[in-house]
N, C-alpha and C positions, 0 to 999 in steps of 0.2 A: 924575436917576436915574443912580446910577454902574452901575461893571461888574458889581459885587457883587451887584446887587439881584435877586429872583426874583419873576416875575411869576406870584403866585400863581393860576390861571386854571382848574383845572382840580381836580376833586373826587376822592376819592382812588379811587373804585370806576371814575373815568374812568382814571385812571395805571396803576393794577395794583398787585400786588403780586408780591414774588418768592418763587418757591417753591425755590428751592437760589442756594447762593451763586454767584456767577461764578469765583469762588476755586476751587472743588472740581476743576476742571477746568483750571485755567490751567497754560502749560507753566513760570510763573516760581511757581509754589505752595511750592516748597520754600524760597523768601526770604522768606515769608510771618515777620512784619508788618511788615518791612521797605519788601517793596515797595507798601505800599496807595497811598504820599503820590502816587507817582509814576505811578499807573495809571489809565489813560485811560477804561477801561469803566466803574471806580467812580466815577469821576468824573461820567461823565455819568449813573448812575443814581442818582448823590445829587443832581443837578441837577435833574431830571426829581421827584425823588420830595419834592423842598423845594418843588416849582410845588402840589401838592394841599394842597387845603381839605379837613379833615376834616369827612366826616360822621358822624360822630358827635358827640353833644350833649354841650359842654362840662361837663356835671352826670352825665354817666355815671360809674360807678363798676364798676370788674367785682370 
């Protein structure tokens, strides 16, 4: 298992979701889309939100 890999472990209704962006608020927003590569908070909420098994059944259709 290298760095890269996410231990998928956790269901999505266990992770959460987000209700406003962390962007809306940040004091570097005005270098926005510059600065995402480089931001520490997105990072770990894409970390965290790649770990969730969706429950919902692959055959949903909305």
């Amino acid at each position: 298992m290298d760095n890269q890999s996410i231990k998928r472990d956790l269901f999505d209704f266990e992770v959460g979701y987000l209700t406003q962006s962390p962007c809306v608020n940040c004091e570097f927003r005005e270098n926005l889309p510059k600065c995402h590569k480089g931001c520490i908070l997105l990072d770990q909420i894409q970390t965290r939100l790649a770990r969730a098994i969706s429950s919902q059944s692959s055959r949903y259709e909305s």
